[in-house]
N, C-alpha and C positions, 0 to 999 in steps of 0.2 A: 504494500500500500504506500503511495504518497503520500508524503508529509513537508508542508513548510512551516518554518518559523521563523520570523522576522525581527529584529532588535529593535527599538526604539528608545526615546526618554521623553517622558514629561513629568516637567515639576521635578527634576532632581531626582526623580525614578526609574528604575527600567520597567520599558511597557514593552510586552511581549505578545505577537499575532501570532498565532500559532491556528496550523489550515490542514485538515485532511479527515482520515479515520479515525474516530473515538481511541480504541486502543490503542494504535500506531502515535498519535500525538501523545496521548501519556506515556507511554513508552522513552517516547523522544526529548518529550519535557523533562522526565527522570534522568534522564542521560545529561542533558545540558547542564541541568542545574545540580548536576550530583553533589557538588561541593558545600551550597546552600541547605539543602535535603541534611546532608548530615552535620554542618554547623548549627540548624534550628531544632533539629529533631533529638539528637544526642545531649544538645544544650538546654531542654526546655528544663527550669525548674521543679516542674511536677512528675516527671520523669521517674525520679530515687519512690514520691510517692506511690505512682501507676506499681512500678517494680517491686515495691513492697506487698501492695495488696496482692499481686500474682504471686509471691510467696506464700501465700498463706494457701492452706488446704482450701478452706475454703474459697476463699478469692478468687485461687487459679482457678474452680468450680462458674464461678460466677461470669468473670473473661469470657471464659472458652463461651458460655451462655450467648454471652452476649454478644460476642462475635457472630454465633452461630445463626443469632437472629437479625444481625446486621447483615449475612450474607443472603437468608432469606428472603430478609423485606424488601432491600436495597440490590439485587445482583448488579445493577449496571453501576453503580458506585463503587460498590466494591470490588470490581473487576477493575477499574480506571484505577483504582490505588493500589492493587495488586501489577498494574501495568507498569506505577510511576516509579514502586519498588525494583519492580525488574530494570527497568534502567537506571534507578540511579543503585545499583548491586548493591541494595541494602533486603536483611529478611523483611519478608512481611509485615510477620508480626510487629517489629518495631515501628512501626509506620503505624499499625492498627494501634497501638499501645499508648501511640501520641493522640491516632485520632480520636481514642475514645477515652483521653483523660479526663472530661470531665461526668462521664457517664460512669463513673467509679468513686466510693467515698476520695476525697483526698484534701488531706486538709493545707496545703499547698498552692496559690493558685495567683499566677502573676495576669491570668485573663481579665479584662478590663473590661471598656466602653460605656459612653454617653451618647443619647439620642436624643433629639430636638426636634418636635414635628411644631408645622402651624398650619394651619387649613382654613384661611380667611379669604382674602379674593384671588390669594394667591396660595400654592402649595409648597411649600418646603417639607425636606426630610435632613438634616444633618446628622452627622455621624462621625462621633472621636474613636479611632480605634486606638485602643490601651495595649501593651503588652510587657513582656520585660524589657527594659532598657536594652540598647544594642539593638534589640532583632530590627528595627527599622531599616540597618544595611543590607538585612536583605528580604525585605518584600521586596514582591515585582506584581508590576499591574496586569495582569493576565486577559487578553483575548479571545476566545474561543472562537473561533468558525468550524465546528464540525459538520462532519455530513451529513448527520438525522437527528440535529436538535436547534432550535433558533440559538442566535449568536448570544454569547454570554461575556460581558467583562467584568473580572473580580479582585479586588484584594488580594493576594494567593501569598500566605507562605509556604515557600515551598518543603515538600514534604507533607504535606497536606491537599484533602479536597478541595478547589475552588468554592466558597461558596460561607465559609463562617467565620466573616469581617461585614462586608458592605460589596452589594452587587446590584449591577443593571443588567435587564438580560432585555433580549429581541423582541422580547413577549410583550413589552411596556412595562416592564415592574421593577422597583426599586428596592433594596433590602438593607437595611442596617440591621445589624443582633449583636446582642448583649449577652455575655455570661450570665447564667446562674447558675449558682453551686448550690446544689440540694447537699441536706444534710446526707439521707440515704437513697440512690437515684434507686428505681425499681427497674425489674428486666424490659426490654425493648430495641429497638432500631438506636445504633449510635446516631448521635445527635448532629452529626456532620453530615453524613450519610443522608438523613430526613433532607437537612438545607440546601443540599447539592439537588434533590430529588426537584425542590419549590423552583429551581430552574425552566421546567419545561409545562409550568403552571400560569396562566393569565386571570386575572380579575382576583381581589380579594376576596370574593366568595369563595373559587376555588383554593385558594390560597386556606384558607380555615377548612374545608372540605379538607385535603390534604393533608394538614397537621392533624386531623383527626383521626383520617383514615391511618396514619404512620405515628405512632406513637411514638416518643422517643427515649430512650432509658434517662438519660439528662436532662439540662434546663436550656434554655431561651428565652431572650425575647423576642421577638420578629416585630422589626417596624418596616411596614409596608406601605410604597409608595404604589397608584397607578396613575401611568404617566397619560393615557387614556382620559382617564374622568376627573382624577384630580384627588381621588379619594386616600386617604392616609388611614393607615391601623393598625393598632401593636397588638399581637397576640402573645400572652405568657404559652408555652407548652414547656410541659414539665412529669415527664411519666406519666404519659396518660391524662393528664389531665390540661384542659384548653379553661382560656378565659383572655376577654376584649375588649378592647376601650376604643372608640371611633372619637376623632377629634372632627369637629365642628365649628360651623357659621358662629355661633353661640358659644362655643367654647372652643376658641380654634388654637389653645398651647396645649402641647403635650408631652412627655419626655418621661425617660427612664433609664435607670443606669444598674446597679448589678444585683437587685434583690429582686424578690415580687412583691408585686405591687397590688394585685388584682387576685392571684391566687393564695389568698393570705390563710387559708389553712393549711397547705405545703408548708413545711419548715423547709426553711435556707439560711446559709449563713451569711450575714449582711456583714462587707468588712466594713472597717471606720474611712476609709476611703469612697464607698461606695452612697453610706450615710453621709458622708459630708458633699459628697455633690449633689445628694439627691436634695439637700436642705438649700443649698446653695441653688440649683433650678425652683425649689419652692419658694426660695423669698426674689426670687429676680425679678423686677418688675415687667408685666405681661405687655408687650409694645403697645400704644392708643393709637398708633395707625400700621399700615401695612410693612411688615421689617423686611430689608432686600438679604442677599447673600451676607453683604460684608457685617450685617448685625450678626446674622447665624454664625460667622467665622469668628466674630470678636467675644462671642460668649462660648464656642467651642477652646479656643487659643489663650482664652483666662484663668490663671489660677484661681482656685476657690479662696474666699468663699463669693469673687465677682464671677466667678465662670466654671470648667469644668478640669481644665489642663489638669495633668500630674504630671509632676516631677519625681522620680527617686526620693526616697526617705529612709531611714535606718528603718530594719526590718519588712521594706515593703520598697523592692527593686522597679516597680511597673512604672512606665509612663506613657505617655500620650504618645504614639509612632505616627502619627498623620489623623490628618480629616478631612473629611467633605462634606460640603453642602450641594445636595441638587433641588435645585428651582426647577421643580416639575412642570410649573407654569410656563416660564423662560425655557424651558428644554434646556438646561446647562448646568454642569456638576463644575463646581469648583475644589480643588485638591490642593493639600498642603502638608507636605512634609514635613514631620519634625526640622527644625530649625532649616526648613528651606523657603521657598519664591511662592506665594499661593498664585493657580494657574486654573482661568477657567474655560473648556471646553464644550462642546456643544453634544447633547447627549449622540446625535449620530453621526459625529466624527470617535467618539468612546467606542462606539459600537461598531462600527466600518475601522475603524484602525488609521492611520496617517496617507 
């Protein structure tokens, strides 16, 4: 099979097309980025946790579960990441083991993000993606043109599924997610797995149709944009269990950062990080007229308690590795690198590639 993949930058990042057969492009994408692949994967903080719980009789018991039910629910996902392993010659497992850390207790967890919707005459989604310090050198902005699914471009760290940071796909839809760390996740489809699936989904209906139909051993948020109607909506899944907030004319702020908000009988563990942005978004004052990008960008790029940024702090390595704001109205996603140039683009040049 053919396969191309193309280099690019924007905004201080690499953006990467990448054009052919499902398998053959993950394959190829493994290969290229094999260096990446194992600087993120082998380095990820949660890592000694994930490792631990497969020691344990029980645990390994629970894994293999839960693998087993990410291979059933998800086959096409989980073949794309068994493709990305084979090229970059890492086992499998270790790849699953990253993807499904947060579908395992672990008390561990440098996964981040804040979300910023408004749904007035105009539609905004922003989106801070958090993670440990460092990894920002290597995300890459990932393109999709495969040959039996609309175009998809995502956030990607590599060694990982495209799909759980911030995504636009072909279909008109926008995706910011948020971590949540369940105290005890229960069995189901790893959580990456689900989000990569909401790829080949249109309209927020089916989008909750979807999380319902795929449970997922883990948490999320999903903040959903459709670039279609205009409509915004965050849905918690969390083991099984769905729950929805629709922002509005009448009430058109909305936001959430790494607990649940809506599903308040699930226990989560809410860090003091995640509590003080989320107070810090509750006392911001709500704009008295319509806010454009550079508001959204100036409340994503603020330390709290004016905004949402993180910096590194003793015991708590995470911080802010970029953001974007897309004006679903305007068709145009603005991006900004940690300490780089913010650059904003037109949603169907993201999508079509340079």
């Amino acid at each position: 099979m053919t396969v191309r993949i193309d280099h690019h930058e924007l905004g201080g990042m690499p953006w990467v097309v990448a054009r052919g057969d499902r398998q053959t492009v993950f394959r190829a994408l493994g290969t290229e980025f094999a260096e990446r692949v194992r600087a993120l994967v082998l380095g990820l903080p949660e890592m000694p946790g994930v490792r631990r719980f497969e020691a344990m009789g029980d645990g390994a018991r629970e894994l293999d579960e839960l693998i087993r039910l990410t291979e059933q629910g998800a086959p096409q996902q989980y073949a794309e990441l068994a493709a990305l392993a084979e090229g970059a010659d890492m086992p499998l497992r270790t790849l699953l083991l990253a993807n499904l850390r947060g579908d395992v207790p672990n008390e561990v967890t440098t996964a981040g993000c804040s979300d910023v919707l408004w749904r007035g005459q105009r539609s905004v989604l922003a989106h801070n993606e958090d993670g440990a310090a460092g990894q920002e050198e290597q995300l890459v902005l990932l393109t999709l043109h495969l040959d039996d699914e609309p175009t998809v471009t995502a956030l990607w760290y590599p060694g990982f599924l495209p799909g759980n940071a911030f995504t636009l796909t072909g279909l008109g839809m926008v995706f910011g997610l948020d971590h949540i760390p369940l105290v005890r996740p229960e069995p189901g489809i790893g959580r990456h797995f689900v989000a990569r699936g909401l790829h080949g989904v249109r309209g927020v209906e089916d989008v909750v149709r979807f999380l319902g139909r795929n449970p997922s051993a883990g948490g999320f948020a999903y903040n959903v944009g459709d670039l279609e109607t205009g409509r915004l909506l965050q849905v918690e899944s969390a083991s099984g269990d769905i729950a929805m907030h629709e922002p509005d004319a009448a009430k058109p702020w909305a936001w959430h950062t790494n607990h649940l908000r809506y599903l308040t009988e699930r226990p989560d563990r809410a860090s003091p990080s995640s509590v003080a942005r989320a107070q810090a978004l509750t006392r911001l004052p709500v704009p008295k007229t319509e806010p454009d990008a550079t508001w959204f960008l100036d409340v994503l790029t603020r330390p709290t308690p004016r905004g949402v940024y993180r910096d590194p702090v003793p015991g708590d390595p995470s911080a802010t590795l970029c953001s974007f704001v897309a004006d679903l109205t305007a068709r145009e996603v603005t991006i900004a690198l940690r300490g780089g140039t913010p650059v904003t683009v037109p949603v169907d040049r993201l999508l079509s590639g340079p």
